[in-house]
SEMILO-766673 format. One line per 2 residues: number of its first residue (from 0); their letters; for each residue x, y, z of C-alpha. Coordinates in pm, whole numbers, padded with zeros to 5 digits. Layout:
NUM> a> X Y Z; ...
This chain:
0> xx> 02036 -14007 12667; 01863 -13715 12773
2> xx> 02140 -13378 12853; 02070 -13414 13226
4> xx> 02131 -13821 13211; 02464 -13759 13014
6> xx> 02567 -13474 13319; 02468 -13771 13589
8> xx> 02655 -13984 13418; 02958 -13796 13369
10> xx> 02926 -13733 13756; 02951 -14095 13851
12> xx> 03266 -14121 13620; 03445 -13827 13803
14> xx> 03387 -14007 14102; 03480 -14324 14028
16> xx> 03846 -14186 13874; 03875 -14047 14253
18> xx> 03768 -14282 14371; 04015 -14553 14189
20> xx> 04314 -14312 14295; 04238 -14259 14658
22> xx> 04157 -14599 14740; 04344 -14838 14471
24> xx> 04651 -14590 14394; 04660 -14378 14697
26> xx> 04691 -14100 14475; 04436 -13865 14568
28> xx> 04393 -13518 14287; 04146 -13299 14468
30> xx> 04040 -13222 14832; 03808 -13395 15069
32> xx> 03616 -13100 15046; 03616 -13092 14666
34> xx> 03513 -13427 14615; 03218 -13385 14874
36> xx> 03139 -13080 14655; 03100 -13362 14409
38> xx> 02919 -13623 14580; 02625 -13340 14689
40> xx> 02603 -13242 14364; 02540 -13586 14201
42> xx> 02278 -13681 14523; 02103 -13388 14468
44> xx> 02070 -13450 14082; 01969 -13798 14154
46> xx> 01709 -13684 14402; 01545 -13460 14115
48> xx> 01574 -13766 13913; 01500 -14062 14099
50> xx> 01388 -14269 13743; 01785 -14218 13672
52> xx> 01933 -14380 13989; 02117 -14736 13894
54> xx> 02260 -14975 14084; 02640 -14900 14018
56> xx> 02620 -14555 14121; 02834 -14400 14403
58> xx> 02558 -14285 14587; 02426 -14644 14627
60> xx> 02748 -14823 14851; 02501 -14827 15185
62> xx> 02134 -14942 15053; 01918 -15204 15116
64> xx> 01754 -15328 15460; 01922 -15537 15726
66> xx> 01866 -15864 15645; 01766 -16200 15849
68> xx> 01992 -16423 15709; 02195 -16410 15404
70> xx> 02097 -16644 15068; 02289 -16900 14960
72> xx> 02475 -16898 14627; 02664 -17177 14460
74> xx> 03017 -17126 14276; 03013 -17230 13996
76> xx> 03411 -17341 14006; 03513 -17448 14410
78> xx> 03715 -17181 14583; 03922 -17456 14724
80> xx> 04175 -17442 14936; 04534 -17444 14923
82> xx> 04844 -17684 15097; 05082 -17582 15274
84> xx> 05441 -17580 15320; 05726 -17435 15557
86> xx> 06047 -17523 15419; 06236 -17477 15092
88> xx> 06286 -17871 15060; 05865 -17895 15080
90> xx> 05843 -17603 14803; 06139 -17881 14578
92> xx> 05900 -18172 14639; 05590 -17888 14512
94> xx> 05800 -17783 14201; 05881 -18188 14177
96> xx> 05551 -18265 14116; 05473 -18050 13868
98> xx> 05720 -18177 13656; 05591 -18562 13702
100> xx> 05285 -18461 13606; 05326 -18218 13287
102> xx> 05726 -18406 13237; 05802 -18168 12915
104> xx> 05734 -17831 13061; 05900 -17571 13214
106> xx> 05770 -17355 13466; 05730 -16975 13577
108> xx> 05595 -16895 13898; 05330 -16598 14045
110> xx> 05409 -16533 14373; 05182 -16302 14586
112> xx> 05136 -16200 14976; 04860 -16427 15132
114> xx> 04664 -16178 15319; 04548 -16244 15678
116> xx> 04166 -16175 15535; 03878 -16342 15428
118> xx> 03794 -16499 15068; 03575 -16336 14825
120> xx> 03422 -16396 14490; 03305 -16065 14315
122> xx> 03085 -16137 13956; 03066 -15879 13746
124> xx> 02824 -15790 13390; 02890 -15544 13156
126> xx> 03125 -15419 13403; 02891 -15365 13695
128> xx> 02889 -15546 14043; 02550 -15780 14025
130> xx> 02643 -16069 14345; 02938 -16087 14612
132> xx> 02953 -16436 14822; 03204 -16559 15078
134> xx> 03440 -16811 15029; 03231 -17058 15258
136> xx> 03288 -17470 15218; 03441 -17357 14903
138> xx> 03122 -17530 14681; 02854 -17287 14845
140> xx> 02900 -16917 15021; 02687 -16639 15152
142> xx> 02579 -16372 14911; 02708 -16064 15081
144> xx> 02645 -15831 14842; 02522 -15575 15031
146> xx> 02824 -15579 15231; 03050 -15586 14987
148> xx> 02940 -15277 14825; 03012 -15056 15096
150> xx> 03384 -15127 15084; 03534 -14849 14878
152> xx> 03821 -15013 14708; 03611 -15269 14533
154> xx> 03479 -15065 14249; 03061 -15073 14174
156> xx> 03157 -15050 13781; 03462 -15109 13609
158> xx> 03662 -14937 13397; 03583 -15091 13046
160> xx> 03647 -15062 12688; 03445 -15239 12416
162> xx> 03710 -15566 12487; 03540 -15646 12834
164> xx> 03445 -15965 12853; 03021 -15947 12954
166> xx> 03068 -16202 13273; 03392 -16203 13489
168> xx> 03470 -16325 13844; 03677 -16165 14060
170> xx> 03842 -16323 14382; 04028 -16165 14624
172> xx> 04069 -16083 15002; 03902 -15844 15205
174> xx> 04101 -15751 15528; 04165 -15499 15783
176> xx> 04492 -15254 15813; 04662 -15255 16134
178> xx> 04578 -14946 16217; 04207 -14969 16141
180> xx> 04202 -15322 16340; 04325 -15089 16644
182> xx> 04058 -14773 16558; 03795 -15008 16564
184> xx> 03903 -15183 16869; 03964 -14838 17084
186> xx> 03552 -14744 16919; 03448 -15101 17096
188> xx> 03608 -14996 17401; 03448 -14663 17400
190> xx> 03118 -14823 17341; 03190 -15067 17612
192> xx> 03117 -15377 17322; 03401 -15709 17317
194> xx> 03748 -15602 17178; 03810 -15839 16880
196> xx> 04138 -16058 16877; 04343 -15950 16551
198> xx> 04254 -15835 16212; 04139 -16159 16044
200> xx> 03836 -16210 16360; 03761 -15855 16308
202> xx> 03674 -15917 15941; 03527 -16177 15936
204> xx> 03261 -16089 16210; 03197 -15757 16076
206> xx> 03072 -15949 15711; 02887 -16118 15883
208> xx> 02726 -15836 16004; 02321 -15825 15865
210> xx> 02306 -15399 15859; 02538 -15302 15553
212> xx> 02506 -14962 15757; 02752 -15122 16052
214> xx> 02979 -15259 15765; 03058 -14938 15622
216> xx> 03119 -14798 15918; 03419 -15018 15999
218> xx> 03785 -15018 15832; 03776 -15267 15569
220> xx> 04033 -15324 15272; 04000 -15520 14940
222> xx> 04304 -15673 14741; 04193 -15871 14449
224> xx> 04438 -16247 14313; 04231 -16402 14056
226> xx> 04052 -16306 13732; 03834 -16535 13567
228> xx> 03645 -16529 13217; 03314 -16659 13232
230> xx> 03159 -16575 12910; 03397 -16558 12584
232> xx> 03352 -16484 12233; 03554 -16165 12152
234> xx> 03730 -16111 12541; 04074 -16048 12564
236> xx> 04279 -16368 12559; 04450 -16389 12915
238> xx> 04741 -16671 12866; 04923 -16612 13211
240> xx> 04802 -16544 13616; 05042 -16250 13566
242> xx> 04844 -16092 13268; 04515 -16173 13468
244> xx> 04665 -15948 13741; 04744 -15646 13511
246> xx> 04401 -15660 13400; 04258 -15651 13716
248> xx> 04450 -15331 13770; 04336 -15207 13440
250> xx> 04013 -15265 13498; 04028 -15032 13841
252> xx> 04058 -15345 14092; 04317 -15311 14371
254> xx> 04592 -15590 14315; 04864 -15589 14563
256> xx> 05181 -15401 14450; 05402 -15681 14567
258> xx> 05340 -15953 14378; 05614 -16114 14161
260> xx> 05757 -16287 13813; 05942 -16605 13954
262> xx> 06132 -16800 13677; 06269 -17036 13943
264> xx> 06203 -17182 14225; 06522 -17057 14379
266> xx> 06352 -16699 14302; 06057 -16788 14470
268> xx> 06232 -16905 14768; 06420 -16549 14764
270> xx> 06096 -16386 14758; 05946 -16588 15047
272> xx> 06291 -16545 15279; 06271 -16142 15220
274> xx> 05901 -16144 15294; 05955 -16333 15612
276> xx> 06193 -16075 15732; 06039 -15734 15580
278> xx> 05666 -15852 15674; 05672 -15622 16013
280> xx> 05682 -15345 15754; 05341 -15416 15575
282> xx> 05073 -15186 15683; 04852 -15503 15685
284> xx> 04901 -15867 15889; 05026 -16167 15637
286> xx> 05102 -16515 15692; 05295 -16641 15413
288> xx> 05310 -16636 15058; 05120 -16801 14763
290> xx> 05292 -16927 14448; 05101 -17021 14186
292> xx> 05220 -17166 13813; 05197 -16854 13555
294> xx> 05063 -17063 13258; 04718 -17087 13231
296> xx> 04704 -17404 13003; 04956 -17564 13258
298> xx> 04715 -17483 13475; 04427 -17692 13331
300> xx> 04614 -17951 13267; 04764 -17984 13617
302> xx> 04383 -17925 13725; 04313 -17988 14148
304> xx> 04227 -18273 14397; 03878 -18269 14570
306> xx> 04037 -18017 14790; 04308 -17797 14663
308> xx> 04402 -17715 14284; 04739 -17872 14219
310> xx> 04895 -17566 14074; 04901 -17352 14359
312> xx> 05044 -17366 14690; 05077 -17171 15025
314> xx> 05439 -17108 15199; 05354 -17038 15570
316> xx> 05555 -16833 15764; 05703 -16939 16079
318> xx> 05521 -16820 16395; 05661 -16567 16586
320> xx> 05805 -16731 16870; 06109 -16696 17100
322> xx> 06245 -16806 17490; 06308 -16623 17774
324> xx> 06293 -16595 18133; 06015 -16592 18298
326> xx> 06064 -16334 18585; 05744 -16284 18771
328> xx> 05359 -16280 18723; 05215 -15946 18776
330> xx> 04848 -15851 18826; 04751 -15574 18647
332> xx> 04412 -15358 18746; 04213 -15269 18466
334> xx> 04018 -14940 18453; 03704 -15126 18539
336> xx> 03835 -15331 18795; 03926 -15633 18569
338> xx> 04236 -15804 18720; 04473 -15939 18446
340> xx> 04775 -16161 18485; 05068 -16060 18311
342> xx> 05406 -16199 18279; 05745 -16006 18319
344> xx> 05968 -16116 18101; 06359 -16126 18051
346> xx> 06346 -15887 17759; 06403 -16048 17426
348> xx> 06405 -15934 17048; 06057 -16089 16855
350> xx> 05953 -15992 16569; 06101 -15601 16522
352> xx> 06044 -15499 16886; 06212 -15557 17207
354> xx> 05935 -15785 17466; 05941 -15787 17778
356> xx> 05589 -15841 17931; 05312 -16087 17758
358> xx> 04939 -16146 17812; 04847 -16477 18027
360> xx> 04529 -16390 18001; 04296 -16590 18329
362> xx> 04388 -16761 18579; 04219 -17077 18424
364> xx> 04484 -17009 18120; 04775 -17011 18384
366> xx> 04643 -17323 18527; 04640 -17523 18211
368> xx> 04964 -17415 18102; 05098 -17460 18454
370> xx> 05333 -17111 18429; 05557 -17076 18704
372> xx> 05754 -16755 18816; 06132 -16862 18698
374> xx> 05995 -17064 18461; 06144 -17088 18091
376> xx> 05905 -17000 17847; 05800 -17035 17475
378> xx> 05678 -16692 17371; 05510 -16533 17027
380> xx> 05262 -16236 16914; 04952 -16337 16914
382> xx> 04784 -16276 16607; 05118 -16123 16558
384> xx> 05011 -15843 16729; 04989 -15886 17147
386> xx> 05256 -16113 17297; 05142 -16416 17450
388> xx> 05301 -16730 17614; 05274 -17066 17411
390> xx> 05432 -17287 17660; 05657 -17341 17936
392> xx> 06000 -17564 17863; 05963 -17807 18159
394> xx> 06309 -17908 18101; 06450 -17603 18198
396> xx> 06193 -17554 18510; 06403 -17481 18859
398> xx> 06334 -17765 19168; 06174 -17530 19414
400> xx> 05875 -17375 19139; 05556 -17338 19302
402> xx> 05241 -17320 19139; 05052 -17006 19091
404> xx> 04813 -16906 19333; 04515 -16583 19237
406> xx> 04537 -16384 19558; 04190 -16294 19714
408> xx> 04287 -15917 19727; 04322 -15675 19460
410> xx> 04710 -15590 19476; 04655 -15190 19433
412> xx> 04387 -15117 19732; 04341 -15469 19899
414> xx> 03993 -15539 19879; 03834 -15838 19807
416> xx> 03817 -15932 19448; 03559 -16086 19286
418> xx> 03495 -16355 19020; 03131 -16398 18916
420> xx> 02979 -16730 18806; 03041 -16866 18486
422> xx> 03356 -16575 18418; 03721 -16614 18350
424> xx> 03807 -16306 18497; 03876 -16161 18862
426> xx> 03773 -15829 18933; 03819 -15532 19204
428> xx> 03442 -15372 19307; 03616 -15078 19515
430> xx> 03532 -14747 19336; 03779 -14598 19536
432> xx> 04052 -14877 19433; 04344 -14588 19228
434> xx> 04416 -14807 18968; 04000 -14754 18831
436> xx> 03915 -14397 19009; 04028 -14184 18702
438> xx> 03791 -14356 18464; 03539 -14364 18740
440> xx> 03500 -14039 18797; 03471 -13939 18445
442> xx> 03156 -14188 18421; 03041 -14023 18712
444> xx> 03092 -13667 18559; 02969 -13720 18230
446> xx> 02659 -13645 18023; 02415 -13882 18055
448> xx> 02551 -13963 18435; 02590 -13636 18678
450> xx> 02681 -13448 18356; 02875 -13220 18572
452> xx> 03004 -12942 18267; 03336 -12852 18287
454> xx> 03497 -13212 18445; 03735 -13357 18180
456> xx> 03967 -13626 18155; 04271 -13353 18195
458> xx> 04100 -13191 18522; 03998 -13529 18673
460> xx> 04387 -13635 18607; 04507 -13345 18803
462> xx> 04261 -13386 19112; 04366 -13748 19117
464> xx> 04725 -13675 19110; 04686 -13374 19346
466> xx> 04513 -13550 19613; 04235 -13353 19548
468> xx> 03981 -13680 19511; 04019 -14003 19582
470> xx> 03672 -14104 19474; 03361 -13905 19283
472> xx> 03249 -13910 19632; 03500 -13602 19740
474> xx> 03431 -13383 19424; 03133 -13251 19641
476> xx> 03361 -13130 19893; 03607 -12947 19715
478> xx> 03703 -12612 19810; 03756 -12282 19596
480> xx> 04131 -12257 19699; 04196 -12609 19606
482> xx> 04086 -12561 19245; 04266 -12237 19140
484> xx> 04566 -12387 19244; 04558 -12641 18970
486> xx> 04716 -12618 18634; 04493 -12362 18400
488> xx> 04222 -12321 18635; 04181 -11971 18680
490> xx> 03898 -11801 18962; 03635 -11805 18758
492> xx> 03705 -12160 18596; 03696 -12270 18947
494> xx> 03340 -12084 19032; 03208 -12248 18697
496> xx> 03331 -12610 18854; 03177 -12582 19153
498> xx> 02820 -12443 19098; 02834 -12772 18789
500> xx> 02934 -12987 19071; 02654 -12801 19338
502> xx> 02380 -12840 19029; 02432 -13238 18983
504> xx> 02309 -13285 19352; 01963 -13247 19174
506> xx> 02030 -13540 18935; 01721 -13786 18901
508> xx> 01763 -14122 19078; 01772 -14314 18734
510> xx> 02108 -14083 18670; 02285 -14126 19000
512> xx> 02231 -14493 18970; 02409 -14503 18671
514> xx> 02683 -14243 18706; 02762 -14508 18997
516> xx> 02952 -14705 18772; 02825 -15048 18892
518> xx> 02955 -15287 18582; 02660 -15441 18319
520> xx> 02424 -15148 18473; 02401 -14859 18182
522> xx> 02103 -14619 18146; 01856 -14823 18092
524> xx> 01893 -15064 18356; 01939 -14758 18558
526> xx> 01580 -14639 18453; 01435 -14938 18562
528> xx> 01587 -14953 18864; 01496 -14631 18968
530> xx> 01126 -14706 18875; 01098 -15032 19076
532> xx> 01317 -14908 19356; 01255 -14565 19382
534> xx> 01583 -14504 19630; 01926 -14619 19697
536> xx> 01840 -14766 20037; 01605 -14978 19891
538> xx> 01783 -15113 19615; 02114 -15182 19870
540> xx> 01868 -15397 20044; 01735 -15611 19752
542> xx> 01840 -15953 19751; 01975 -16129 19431
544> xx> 01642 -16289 19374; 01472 -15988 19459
546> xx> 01670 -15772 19140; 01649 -16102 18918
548> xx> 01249 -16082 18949; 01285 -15742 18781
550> xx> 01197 -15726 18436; 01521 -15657 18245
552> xx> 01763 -15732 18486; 01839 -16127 18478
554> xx> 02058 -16325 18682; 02404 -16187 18566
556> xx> 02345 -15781 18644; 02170 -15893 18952
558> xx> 02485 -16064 19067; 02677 -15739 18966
560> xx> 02479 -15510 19169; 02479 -15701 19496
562> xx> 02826 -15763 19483; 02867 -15377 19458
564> xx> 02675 -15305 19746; 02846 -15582 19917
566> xx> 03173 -15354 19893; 03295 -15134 20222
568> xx> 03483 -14912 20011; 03149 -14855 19821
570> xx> 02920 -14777 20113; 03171 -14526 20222
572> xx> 03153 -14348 19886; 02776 -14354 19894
574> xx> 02772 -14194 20261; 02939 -13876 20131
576> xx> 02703 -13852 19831; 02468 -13877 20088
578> xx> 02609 -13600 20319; 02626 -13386 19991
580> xx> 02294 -13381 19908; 02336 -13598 19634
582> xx> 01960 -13706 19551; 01932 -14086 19712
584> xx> 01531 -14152 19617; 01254 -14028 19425
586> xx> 01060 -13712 19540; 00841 -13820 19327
588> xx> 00697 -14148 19125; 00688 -14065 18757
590> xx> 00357 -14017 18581; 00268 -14125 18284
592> xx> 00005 -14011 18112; -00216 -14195 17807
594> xx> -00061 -14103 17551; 00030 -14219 17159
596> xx> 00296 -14498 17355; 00055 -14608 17611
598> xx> 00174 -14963 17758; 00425 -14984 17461
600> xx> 00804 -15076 17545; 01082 -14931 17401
602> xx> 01438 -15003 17377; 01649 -14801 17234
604> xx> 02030 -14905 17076; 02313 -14721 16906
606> xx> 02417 -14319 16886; 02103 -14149 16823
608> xx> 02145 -13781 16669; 01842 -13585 16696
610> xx> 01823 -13651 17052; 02039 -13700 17359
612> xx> 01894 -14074 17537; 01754 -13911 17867
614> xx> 01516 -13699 17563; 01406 -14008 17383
616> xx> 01335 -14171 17718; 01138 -13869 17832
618> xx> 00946 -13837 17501; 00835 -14159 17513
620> xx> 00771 -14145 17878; 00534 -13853 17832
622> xx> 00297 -14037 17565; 00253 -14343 17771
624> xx> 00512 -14537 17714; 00805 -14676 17917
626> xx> 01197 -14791 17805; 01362 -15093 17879
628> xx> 01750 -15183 17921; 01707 -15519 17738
630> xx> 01493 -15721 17457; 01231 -15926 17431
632> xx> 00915 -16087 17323; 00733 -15823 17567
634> xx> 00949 -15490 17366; 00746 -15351 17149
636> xx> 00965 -15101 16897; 01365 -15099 16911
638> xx> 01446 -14717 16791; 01769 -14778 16635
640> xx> 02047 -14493 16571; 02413 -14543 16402
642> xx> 02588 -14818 16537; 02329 -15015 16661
644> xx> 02449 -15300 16927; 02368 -15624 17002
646> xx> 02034 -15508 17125; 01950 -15469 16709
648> xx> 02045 -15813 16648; 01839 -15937 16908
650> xx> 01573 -15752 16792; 01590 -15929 16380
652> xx> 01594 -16272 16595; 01290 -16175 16793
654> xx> 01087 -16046 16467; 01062 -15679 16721
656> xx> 00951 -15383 16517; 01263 -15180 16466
658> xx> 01238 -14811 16344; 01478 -14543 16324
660> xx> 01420 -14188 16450; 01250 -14035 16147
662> xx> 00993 -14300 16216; 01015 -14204 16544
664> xx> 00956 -13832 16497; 00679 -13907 16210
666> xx> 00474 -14097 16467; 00521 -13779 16768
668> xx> 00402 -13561 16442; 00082 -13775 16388
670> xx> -00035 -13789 16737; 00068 -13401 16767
672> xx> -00087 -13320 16438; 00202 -13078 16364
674> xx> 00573 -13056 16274; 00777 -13210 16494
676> xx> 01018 -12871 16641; 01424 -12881 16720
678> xx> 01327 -12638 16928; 01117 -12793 17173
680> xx> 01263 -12867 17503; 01278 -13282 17492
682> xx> 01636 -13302 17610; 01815 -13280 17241
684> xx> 02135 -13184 17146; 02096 -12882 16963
C-alpha cells in the first residue's frame, strides 16, 4: 500500500474509533469541531484520490441515487416471529415446554428490551457492510442498503482481528428516541407535511423512504440482538446468545446495555416486573421484553414452528390504561383553524404523569365510541406517548347523558366552521378568529409572503396581546406612538417597522395571494393563480368549477379557496388591505421571453440553498419557462433541494426528469455561455 493509501486508511480508522464512542458508547474524546477537522481532511484526500475511495469508508454513509423500488432479497434463515405472553403463569407454561421437549436439561435465560422499532438483518464480509434488508414476511425483505448506511450507529466496517469469521449476519432493531420522534415531528409541522403517530410509524415510513439523502436526515437509532455465523472454519466458537452479544459489542455493534443473565425463570419474571415499572425512564419507547434460552445447542434442538422459533418468546407489557371521569368535551382551535375535540378529564396518575385532558380526535371518532360528557371512561397513551380514550364503561354511564353534538360555530370567534368533503376534521376560515391570528400574521409577514423585515414571532405576540392588531389587515395602520410603547422597541426600531410594513404594499399579486394564508394554497399555487387571475376581485368571483379548470389546482384547493372567500370576517380583512394600498391585481401581465426554458414546466420541491424560491421562479421565468404548484405528466423537470416532499415522490412515479440545482445552474451556464455569478441579482440568499 502506497504511503498516501496507508494515511487514508489510518484516517477512516480514527473515524470509525469516534465514531464507535459517540454513537455506540456515548463517549465522545474530541470536539465536533475536531472531528470535522477530520472528516475534511479525509474527503479532501479522497477527492485527490478518487481510485482509493471504497465502499466502507466514512465519507460514503449518503451515496447512491434514489431508487424506484427496492430489490428483493431472500433470508436465508426466516426472521420469524415471536409469541407472546402477559402473565407470569403464561411465561411457567413457556419454561414448561421447554422442559417436555429437551426433558434432561436445564435452562438459562437471555432476556433483552424489545424495542418499539423495526427488524433488520445486516450481512457482513471480511468485516464490511455488503446488503441490509427488512424484516418483511420474515422469508423475503427489502434490500435497504442504502438506507441503512446512513444510520451512524451501525458501523460500515467492523472492528476485526484475524478470528473474524468472513460472513456474519447481524439482526437488530432500528428505532427512533423520543426526543428525535418529537424533533422530527415539530420539522413536519414547520414544513407543513403529516405529523407521524409515535416512534415505531415514524421508522418505519422513513425506511421506506427511496432518497437515502431524506433518511439521513431524520433521527434514527440502531440496537443490534442476534449474531449469526455464516461461514466457519477457524471463527470463534460462540456456545451461548450471551457470548453472541459480547461479540457484537466487540466487534463495534451497539447492543443494548440492559440486557440480562437469567438462571431462572423467577429472575426473568423480576426483570420483566422492574422493566414494566422503570420503562418511562428509557430514552426510547418499549413494549415488553424478550427472553430467549442462552444455549445455543438447546437452541437447535428446540428448533421453531412455521412461524416462531420455539426458544424464544415475547413478554408484552400491559397497555397503559386507567378510568376516570369524564368531565366535559372541549373544542380546541388549532393555529390553522383546525377544530379538535378534547376531553377534560378528572385528573388521574398514568404512566409517570398526572392526565387530565386526552385526544378524541374527530367527531366521527366521538360518534363511534359514543363519548358522553359525565361519562366513565377507559383511558391510555397512545403510542404511549399522547393520551387517548379507549372506551367508555357503559355501566357506569348517568340516565340523563346526551349524545354529542359538533356545534356549527367555532367556539373562540363564532363563525361558521367548515368541514370539507371527504375530511375528518372541522375547521374555522376566519383570519381574524384569536385563537389562529398569531400564526397568521407571521405567514403574512414572512419571507416569501409580504416579507415585511423586522416582524417576528416576539413582536407579533406583543401587538396581539396589546390590542395593537387583530388581523394582518391592521398592521398597515399602525401608528408611530403605538410601537415605541412596546417592550424593546425603541424610535428608530419603530421607523424601521413601519417603512418594512409601507414597502410590502408593493408586493406582487402571486405574494399577497399567498401571504393570505388560505389553507392547501402555498407559493406555487399562488403563482398560478396570480397568472390566470391577474387580481383579487377576480379570483373572489371564480366559481369552484371555474378554479378546478385551472391547471394545478384540482378539486380539493378549489374547495379551499371558495370557502375562504365565502368568509365575512375575510372580506373585511381584505377591504383594509385594500384601503392600504396593498397591491390587489397585476399592473402588469408577466412576459416571458424565448428563452433556454421556453414552454418547459417546472416544479420545484424541498429547501433549495443557492436560491431563495421567488429567484428560481424568476430565473426560470426569464428563459421561457413557467413553475407549477403540482406534478404531472405535463411537468417537465422537478428541481429538487434538501428535503424534498411528496412532490419528489411523485415525480419517481411519473418517470419526470428530476435535477438538483447544480444541474440547474450548469444548464443557465450553457445557454449564458459563462459562469453562473452569486452575485447576480436573481433573488438569492447571499
Amino acid at each position: 500500500m502506497s504511503k498516501t493509501g496507508k494515511e487514508i486508511e489510518s484516517l477512516r480508522q480514527e473515524i470509525r474509533q469516534h465514531d464507535y464512542r459517540y454513537y455506540v458508547l456515548g463517549e465522545p474524546t474530541i470536539s465536533d469541531f475536531e472531528y470535522d477537522l477530520l472528516m475534511a481532511k479525509l474527503v479532501q484526500l479522497e477527492k485527490q484520490y478518487p481510485e482509493l475511495v471504497t465502499p466502507d469508508s466514512p465519507t460514503q454513509r449518503v451515496g447512491g441515487e434514489p431508487t424506484k423500488e427496492f430489490p428483493t432479497v431472500t433470508h436465508e434463515i426466516p426472521m420469524l416471529s415471536l409469541g407472546n405472553t402477559y402473565t407470569q403463569d403464561e411465561l411457567n407454561e413457556f419454561e414448561k415446554r421447554l422442559k417436555n421437549a429437551l426433558p434432561d436439561a436445564s435452562f438459562e435465560y437471555v432476556t433483552e428490551l424489545k424495542f418499539d422499532g423495526i427488524a433488520v438483518s445486516l450481512l457482513y464480509r471480511d468485516g464490511r457492510l455488503i446488503r441490509g434488508a427488512t424484516r418483511g414476511d420474515g422469508e423475503r425483505g427489502d434490500d435497504i442498503t442504502n438506507n441503512l448506511k446512513t444510520i451512524r450507529s451501525i458501523p460500515l466496517a467492523l472492528f476485526h482481528d484475524k478470528g473474524l469469521p468472513s460472513d456474519i449476519e447481524v439482526r437488530g432493531e432500528v428505532f427512533m428516541t423520543k426526543a428525535g420522534f418529537e424533533k422530527l415531528n415539530r420539522q413536519q409541522e414547520k414544513a407543513e407535511e403529516k405529523l407521524f403517530a409515535n416512534p415505531r410509524n415514524a421508522t418505519a415510513g422513513t425506511l421506506k423512504q427511496q432518497d437515502p439523502r431524506i433518511v439521513a436526515s431524520r433521527p434514527l437509532e440502531f440496537s443490534a440482538y442476534h449474531l449469526r455465523i455464516l461461514i466457519r472454519g477457524r471463527n470463534p466458537e460462540i456456545k451461548t446468545h450471551f457470548d453472541g452479544l459480547h461479540l457484537l459489542r466487540k466487534l463495534g455493534l451497539p447492543v443494548s446495555r440492559h440486557s440480562a443473565l437469567c438462571r431462572s425463570m423467577w429472575k426473568v419474571m423480576d426483570y420483566c416486573m422492574t422493566w414494566e415499572e422503570k420503562r418511562e425512564e428509557l430514552p426510547y419507547e418499549i413494549d415488553g421484553v424478550v427472553i430467549k434460552v442462552n444455549a445455543i445447542e438447546q437452541q437447535m434442538a428446540l428448533g421453531a414452528t412455521a412461524k416462531t422459533p420455539r426458544w424464544a418468546i415475547a413478554y408484552k407489557f400491559k397497555a397503559k390504561q386507567a378510568t376516570t371521569l369524564l368531565r366535559e368535551i372541549h373544542l380546541q382551535v388549532g393555529r390553522t383553524g383546525t377544530v379538535t375535540p378534547v376531553a377534560v378529564l378528572e385528573p388521574v396518575f398514568l404512566a409517570g404523569s398526572t392526565i387530565s385532558r386526552a385526544t378524541l380526535h374527530n367527531e366521527d371518532e366521538i360518534r363511534r365510541k359514543d363519548i358522553r360528557k359525565g361519562d366513565t371512561v377507559l383511558i391510555e397513551k397512545g403510542g404511549d406517548v399522547i393520551p387517548k380514550v379507549v372506551q367508555v364503561i357503559q355501566e357506569k354511564r348517568p340516565k340523563n347523558s346526551r349524545r354529542f353534538k359538533m356545534p356549527k360555530t367555532c367556539p373562540v370567534c363564532r363563525s361558521r366552521l367548515i368541514r370539507p368533503e371527504g375530511e375528518a376534521a372541522w375547521r374555522c376560515e376566519n383570519i381574524a378568529c384569536p385563537a389562529q391570528v398569531h400564526r397568521r400574521i407571521e405567514h403574512f409577514a414572512a419571507r416569501g409572503a409580504m416579507d415585511i423585515e423586522g416582524l417576528g414571532e416576539a413582536l407579533v405576540h406583543q401587538l396581539v396581546e396589546n390590542r395593537l392588531v387583530s388581523d394582518y389587515g391592521d398592521l398597515y395602520f399602525l401608528k408611530k406612538d403605538d410601537l415605541v410603547a412596546l417592550e424593546r422597541m425603541a424610535d428608530k426600531s419603530a421607523s424601521n417597522l413601519l417603512d418594512a410594513i409601507t414597502e410590502s404594499k408593493k408586493r406582487p399579486l402571486d405574494r399577497v395571494i399567498f401571504a393570505l394564508g388560505i389553507r392547501l394554497v402555498g407559493s406555487g399555487v399562488a403563482t398560478v393563480l396570480a397568472d390566470h387571475f391577474g387580481s383579487i376581485d377576480a379570483l373572489m368571483r371564480a366559481s369552484h368549477s371555474v378554479l378546478d379548470s385551472v391547471e394545478g389546482i384540482g378539486p380539493t384547493i378549489a374547495e379551499s379557496i371558495v370557502q375562504f372567500f365565502k368568509q365575512p370576517h375575510n372580506r373585511e380583512v381584505l377591504e383594509k388591505l385594500r384601503k392600504a394600498g396593498v397591491r390587489m391585481a397585476e399592473e402588469r401581465a408577466r412576459r416571458a421571453r424565448a428563452g433556454i426554458f421556453q414552454d418547459k414546466v417546472f416544479v420545484l420541491t424541498g429547501a433549495l440553498s443557492r436560491f431563495t424560491r421567488d429567484g428560481a421562479t424568476e430565473l426560470i421565468e426569464s428563459e421561457g419557462g413557467k413553475v407549477s404548484a403540482s406534478v404531472s405528466r405535463n411537468t417537465d423537470y422537478v428541481l429538487v433541494g434538501e428535503n424534498p416532499g411528496s412532490k419528489y415522490r411523485k415525480a419517481l412515479d411519473l418517470d419526470v426528469e428530476i435535477i438538483d440545482e447544480d444541474t440547474f445552474v450548469g444548464m443557465l451556464e450553457k445557454a449564458k455561455k459563462r459562469p453562473f455569478s452569486r452575485d447576480s441579482q436573481l433573488g438569492m440568499e447571499l
